[in-house]
C-alpha positions in Angstrom: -7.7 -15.5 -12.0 -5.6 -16.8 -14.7 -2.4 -18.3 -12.9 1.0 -16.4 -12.4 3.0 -19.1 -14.4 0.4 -19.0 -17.5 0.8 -15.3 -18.0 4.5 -15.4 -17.1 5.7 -18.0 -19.4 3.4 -16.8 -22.2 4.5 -13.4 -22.5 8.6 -14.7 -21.5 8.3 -16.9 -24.5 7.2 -14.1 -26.8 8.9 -10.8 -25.2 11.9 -12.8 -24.5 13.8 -9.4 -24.7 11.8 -7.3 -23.5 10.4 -9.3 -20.1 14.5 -11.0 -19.7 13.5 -13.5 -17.6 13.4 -17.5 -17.8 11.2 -18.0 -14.4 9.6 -15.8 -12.2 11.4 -13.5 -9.4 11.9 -15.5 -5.9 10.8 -14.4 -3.1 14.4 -14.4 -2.2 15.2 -11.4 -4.9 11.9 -9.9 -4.2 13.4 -9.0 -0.3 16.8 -8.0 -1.1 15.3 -5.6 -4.2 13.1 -4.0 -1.2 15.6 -4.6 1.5 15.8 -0.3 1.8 12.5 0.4 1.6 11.5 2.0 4.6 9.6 5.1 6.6 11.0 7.7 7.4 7.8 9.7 9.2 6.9 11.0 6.0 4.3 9.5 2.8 6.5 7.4 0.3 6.4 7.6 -3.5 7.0 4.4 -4.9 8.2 3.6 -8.7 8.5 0.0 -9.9 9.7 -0.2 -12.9 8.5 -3.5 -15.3 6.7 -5.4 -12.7 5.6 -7.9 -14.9 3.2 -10.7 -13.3 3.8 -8.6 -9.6 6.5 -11.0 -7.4 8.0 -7.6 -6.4 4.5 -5.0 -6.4 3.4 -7.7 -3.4 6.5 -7.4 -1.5 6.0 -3.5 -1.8 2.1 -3.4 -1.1 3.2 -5.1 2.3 5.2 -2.4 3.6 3.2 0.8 2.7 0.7 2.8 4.9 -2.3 5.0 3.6 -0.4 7.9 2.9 1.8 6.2 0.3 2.2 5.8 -3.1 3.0 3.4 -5.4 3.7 3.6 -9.6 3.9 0.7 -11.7 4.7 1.5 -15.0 4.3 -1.6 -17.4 4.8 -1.4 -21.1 3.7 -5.4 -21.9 -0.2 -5.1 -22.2 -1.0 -8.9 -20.8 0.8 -7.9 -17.8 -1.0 -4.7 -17.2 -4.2 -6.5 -17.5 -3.1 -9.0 -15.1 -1.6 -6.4 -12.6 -5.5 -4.8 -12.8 -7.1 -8.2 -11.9 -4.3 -9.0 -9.0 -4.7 -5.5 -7.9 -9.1 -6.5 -7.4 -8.4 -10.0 -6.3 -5.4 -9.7 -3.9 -6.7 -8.3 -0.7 -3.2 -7.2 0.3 -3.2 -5.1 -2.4 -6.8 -4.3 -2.5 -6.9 -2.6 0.8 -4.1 -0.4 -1.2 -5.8 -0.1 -4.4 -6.6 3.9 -4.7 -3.2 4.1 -3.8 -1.6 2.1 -6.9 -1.6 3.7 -10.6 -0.7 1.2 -13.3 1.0 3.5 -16.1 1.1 1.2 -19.4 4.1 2.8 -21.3 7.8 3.0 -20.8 9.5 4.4 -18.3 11.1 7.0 -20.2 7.9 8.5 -21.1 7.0 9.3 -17.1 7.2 13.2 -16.1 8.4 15.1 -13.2 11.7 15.2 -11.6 13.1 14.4 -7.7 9.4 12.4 -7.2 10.2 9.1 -5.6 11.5 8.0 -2.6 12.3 4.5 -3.9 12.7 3.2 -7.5 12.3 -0.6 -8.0 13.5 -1.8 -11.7 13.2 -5.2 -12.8 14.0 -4.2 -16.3 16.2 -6.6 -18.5 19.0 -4.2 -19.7 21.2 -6.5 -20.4 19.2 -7.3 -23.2 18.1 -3.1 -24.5 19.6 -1.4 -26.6 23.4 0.8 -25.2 21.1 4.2 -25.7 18.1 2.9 -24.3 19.8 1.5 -21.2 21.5 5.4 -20.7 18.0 7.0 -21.5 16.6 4.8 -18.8 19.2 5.5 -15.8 19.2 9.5 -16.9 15.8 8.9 -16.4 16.1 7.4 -13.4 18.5 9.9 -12.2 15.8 12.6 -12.5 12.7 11.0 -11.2 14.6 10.1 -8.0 14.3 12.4 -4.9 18.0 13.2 -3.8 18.0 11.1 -0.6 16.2 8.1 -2.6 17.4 4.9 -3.6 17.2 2.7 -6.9 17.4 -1.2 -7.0 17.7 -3.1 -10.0 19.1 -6.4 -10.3 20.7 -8.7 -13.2 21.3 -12.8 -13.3 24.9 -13.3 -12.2 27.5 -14.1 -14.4 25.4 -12.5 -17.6 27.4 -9.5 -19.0 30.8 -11.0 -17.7 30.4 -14.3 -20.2 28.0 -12.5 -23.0 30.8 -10.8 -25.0 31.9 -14.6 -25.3 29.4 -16.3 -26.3 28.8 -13.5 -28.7 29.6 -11.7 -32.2 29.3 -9.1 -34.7 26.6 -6.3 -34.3 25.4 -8.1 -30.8 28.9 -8.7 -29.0 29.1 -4.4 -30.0 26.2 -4.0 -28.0 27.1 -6.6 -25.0 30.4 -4.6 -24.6 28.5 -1.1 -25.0 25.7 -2.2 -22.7 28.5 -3.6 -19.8 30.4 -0.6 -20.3 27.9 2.0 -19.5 26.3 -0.1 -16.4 30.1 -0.1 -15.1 30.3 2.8 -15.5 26.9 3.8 -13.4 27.8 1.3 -10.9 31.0 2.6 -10.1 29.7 6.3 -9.4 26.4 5.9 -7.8 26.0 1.9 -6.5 26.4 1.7 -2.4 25.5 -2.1 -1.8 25.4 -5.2 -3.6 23.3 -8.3 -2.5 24.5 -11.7 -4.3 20.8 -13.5 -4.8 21.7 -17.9 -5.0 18.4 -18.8 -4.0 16.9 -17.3 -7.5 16.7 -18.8 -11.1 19.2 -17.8 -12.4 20.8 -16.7 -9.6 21.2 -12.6 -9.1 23.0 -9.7 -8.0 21.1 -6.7 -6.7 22.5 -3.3 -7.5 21.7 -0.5 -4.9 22.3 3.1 -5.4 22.2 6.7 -4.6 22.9 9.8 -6.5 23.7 11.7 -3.2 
């Protein structure tokens, strides 16, 4: 299997905006983004959001029973092929592997409404677009069961220092982009995990619409 690294730092070189990452997830993030994950005597649905190269999809794998199920939707293509070949090579998630669909497209393009328990997002919105950030919470907001929770998380310091370091059309979209996650945040997040042992370090966002 082609290493984690290889694939990570190939496609982070190229898809700088889209993947929003300069090294891979630590394990340390990878726990506080699934710190609420849980049973509650009842089959999960699962949602990850932009797995990339998987830290977070193993973390997950470990905690689910047969019953469950788990999404990954993906839109990079040489990270769904890599998911496919982790998914047949890692036996902790190969024991789970009829229970894991990989769905290569964006999130916004998923159906249904109120069908997951958990929502995991490791999608860079401090680099999307203002519209395509709010497309991707309402989205969000209507895939999640009532009682469910969403984690996403974001390197510390970012959007605070971006408007900055910044001008023109891109500081308009910092300030946009800030604005409608503080906005979010301030109705719907319940807990916030400060991530040092991470590169960059991070801050996990966790929140209910209930």
């Amino acid at each position: 299997m082609v290493s984690t690294l290889k694939v990570f730092y190939q496609n982070a070189f190229h898809h700088l905006k889209t993947t929003g990452s300069i090294a891979p997830s630590s394990r340390f993030l990878a726990q506080a983004m699934i710190k609420h994950v849980k049973h509650q005597g009842k089959p999960l649905c699962i949602l990850e959001a932009g797995p990339g190269t998987g830290p977070f999809t193993k973390r997950i794998a470990a905690l689910i029973d047969e019953q469950d199920h788990l999404d990954l939707c993906e839109l990079n293509e040489q990270f769904v092929e890599y998911l496919k070949q982790m998914i047949q090579e890692n036996p902790k998630l190969n024991r789970h592997k009829t229970q894991i669909e990989i769905h290569h497209k964006p999130v916004q393009e998923l159906t249904g409404e109120n069908r997951y328990d958990y929502i995991i997002s490791g999608l860079p919105f401090n680099n999307f677009e203002p519209e395509q950030v709010r497309e991707i919470l309402d989205k969000y907001k209507r895939l999640l069961k009532p009682e469910g929770t969403l984690s996403f998380f974001e390197y510390a310091g970012i959007r605070p220092l971006k408007p900055f370091l910044t001008h023109g059309r891109e500081k308009a979209r910092v300030k946009a982009v800030d604005s409608i996650l503080r906005e979010f945040l301030g109705q719907y997040e319940k807990e916030r995990i400060w991530v040092p042992w991470n590169l960059p370090p991070s801050i996990v966002h966790i929140c209910r619409f209930q």
